[in-house]
N, C-alpha and C positions, 0 to 999 in steps of 0.2 A: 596638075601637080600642086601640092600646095606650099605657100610660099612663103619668104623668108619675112614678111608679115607676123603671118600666125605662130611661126618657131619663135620668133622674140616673144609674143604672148604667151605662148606654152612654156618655152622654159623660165619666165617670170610668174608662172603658177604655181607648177606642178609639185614644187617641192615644199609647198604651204597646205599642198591639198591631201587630205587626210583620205579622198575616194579615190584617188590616182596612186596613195599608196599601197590601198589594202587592193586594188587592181592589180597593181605588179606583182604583189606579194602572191595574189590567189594564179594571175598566169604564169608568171615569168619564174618564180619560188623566192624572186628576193626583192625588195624595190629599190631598182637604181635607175627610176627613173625614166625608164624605156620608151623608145616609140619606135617599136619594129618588130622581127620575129623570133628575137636569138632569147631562148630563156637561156637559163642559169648552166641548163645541162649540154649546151649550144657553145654557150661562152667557156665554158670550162676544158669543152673538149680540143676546142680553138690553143687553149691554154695548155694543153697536155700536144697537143700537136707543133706549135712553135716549139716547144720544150726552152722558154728565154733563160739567158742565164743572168746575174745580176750587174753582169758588164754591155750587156745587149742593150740596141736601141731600137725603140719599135715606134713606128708613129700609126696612130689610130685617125683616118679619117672620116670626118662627119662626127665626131664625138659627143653633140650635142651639151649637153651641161658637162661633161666629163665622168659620173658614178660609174660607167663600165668604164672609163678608162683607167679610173683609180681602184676599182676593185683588179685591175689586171695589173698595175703597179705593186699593189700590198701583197696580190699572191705570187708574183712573182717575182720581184725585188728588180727590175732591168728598170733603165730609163724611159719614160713613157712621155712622149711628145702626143698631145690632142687637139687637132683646128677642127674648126668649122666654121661657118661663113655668118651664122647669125650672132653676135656682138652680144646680144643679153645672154647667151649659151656660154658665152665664153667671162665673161664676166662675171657670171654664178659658179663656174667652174675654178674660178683666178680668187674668189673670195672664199670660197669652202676651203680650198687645200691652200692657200698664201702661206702656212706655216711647213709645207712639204716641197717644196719647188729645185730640191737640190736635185730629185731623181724625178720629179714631175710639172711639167710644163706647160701650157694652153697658148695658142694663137687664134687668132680669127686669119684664115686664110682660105682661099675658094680653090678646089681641087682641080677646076680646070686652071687654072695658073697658081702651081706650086711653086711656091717659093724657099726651094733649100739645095746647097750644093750635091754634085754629085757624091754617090756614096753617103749619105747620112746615119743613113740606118742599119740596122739591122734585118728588120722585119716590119712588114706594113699589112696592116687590118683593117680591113674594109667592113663593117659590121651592117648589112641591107642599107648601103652609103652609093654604092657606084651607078644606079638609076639615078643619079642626079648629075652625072659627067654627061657634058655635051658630045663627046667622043669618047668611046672606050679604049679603043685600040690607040687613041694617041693618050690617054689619063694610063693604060700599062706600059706604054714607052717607058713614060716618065717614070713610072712606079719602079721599072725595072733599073733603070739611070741611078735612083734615089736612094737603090738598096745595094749592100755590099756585095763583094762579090760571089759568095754563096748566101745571100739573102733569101727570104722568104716571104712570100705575100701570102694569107688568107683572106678570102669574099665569099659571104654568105650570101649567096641569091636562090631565088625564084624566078627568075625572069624566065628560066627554059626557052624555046623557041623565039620567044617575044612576040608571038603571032594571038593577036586578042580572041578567045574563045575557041582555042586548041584544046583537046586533053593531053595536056602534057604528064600528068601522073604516073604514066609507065616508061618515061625518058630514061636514057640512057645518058651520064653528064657529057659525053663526047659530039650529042645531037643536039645538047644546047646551046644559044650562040657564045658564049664564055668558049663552051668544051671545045667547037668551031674555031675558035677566034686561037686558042692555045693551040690546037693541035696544029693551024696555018703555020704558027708561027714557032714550032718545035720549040715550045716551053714545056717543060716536064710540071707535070700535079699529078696530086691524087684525091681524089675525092672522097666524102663521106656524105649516103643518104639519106637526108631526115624530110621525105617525101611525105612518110606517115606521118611523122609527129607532128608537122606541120599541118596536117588534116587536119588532126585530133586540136593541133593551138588554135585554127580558127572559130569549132566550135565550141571552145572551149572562153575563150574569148569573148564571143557574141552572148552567150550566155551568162559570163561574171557580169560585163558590160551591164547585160540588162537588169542584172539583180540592183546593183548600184545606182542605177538612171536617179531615183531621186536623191541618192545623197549627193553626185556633182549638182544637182539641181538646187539641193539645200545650199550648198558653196558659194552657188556663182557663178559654176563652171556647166554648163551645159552645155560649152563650146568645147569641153575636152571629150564628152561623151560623146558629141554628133559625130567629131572627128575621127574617135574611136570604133565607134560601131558603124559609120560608112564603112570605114576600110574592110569590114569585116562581109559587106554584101555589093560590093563596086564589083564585084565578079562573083563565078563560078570558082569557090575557092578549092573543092575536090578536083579540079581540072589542075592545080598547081603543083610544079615538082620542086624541091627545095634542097639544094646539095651546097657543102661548103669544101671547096676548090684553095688546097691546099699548093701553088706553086714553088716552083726551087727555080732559082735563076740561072745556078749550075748544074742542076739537077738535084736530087737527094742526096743527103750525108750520107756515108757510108759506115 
């Protein structure tokens, strides 16, 4: 796993690096920054599926620098809380928006031990964020404790099975351990497949990645490129299923 090391270094680059912008820009369609699989039309739909309202409180965990957390503020006007556990993430994040902090706010706090009363929120987003919980089933206790009482969480994974060099790509989300772990525990979600798209991001990915190789080179940054393009062949990435698991704590609004 890589460690909260290199996330201090990455997000004290990336927003200087002019081949880490036009990367985001050619995968993701927008640059905010990213280091995961949720493009624009990912996050958006996240966005059309909470449906927040401008009294709503959502906290986004893992939020890195914060640019998706603040693009989900501006488009949807609700209070937006963003922790993460790496300190220069949160710092670039507390210095960019310092003049927006009435409806948006950043902590450094580490998701295995959250820190906020019962009921907080509204709605909680996990954006390719919960492979870093040392426990899942006890990080959705909490999640469920932290959210109101018809709350809402969204989690974008790929994990499927979790079993290394499975073909997970024809999964059904109730055979993966998430869809397992929910159905155990009669949490009502629903799902949305982006198994394909997620095909199509990795090589699509691997590809921009390598058109660019010299200009992070020319930068400096060759450390954002190795990081980049490992991820892109650490596996069989056709083997991977990719759904975002919409839960309801009371089940769905009616």
């Amino acid at each position: 796993m890589v460690t909260i090391d290199f996330y201090n270094k990455y997000y004290a680059t990336i927003e200087s690096s002019k081949a880490h912008a036009e990367f985001c820009e050619l995968v993701y369609g927008m640059n905010l920054c990213q280091h995961g699989m949720a493009d624009m039309s990912q996050i958006n739909e996240l966005i059309r599926r909470l449906n927040l309202s401008t009294s709503d409180r959502l906290l986004d965990i893992g939020c890195g620098n914060g640019c998706i957390t603040e693009y989900i503020q501006k488009t949807t006007g609700a209070h937006v809380t963003g922790i993460d556990l790496s300190p220069v993430a949160i710092e670039r994040a507390r210095k960019r928006t310092h003049d927006r902090t009435e409806k948006l706010t950043f902590e450094k706090q580490d998701m295995n031990n959250l820190q906020f009363p019962f009921a907080s929120f509204d709605a909680v987003a996990l954006i390719d964020t919960h492979y870093f919980a040392n426990e899942f089933e006890r990080l959705l206790d909490e999640l469920c404790a932290i959210v109101s009482r018809d709350g809402q969480i969204a989690i974008f994974s790929d994990q499927g099975t979790g079993i290394p060099g499975r073909d997970d790509s024809q999964l059904e989300p109730g055979e993966s351990k998430i869809g397992q772990l929910l159905d155990r525990k009669h949490i009502r979600y629903e799902t949305v497949n982006f198994t394909k798209q997620n095909r199509e991001h990795w090589r699509h990915k691997a590809k921009v990645l390598q058109e660019l190789k010299s200009a992070f080179q020319l930068e400096g940054n060759s450390f954002i490129y190795e990081n980049r393009i490992s991820e892109c062949f650490s596996s069989d990435r056709d083997l991977d299923c990719r759904f975002l698991f919409h839960l309801f704590k009371n089940g769905p609004a009616t």
